[in-house]
N, C-alpha and C positions, 0 to 999 in steps of 0.2 A: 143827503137825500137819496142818491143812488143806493146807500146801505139799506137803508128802510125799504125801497122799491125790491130789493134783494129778497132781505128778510119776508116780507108778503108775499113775495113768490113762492118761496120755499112752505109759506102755512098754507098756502091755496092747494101745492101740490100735495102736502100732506093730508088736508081734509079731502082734498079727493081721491085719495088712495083708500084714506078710511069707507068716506061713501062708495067703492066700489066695491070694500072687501063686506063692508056690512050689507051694504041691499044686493049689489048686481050678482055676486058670487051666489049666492044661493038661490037668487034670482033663476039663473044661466041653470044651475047643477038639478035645481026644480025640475024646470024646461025638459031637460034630458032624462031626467029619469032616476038620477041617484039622490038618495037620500043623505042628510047629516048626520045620522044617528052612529059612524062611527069619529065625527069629530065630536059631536054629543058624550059619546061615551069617554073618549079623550079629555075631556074639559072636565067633564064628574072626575075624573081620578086625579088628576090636576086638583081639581079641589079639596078632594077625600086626602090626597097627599098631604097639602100645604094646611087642614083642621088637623091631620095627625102630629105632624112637625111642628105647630103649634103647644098641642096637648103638653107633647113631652116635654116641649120646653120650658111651659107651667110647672111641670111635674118635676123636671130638674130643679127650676128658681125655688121652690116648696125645698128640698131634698137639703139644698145648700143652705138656705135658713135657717133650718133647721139645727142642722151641723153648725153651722156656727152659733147657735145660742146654746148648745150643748156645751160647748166648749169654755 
């Protein structure tokens, strides 16, 4: 029982790390005056990254099919 009483502590803390980084953080950064548009811009190329790293890895699995039905 003490493990379980553990374990629920450890998600409680976790969900409320999340609920500070999601609401209060930009919450607080509002407040003051700065903007997220250079974590905004951060997160788009994070994205733009991980759809190109994808592409080519399609483009690769195509490439090697290929080659081996050539063969």
């Amino acid at each position: 029982m003490k493990d379980a009483k553990d374990v629920l502590r450890v998600v409680g803390m976790i969900l409320l790390a999340m609920f500070v980084f999601v609401v209060a953080v930009p919450f607080v950064l509002k407040l003051v005056g700065l903007g997220l548009t250079i974590v905004g811009v951060l997160i788009g190329l994070a994205v733009l990254l991980i759809k190109l790293a994808v592409v080519l890895a399609i483009g690769y699995l195509i490439l090697v099919g290929i080659r081996a039905l050539l063969r």
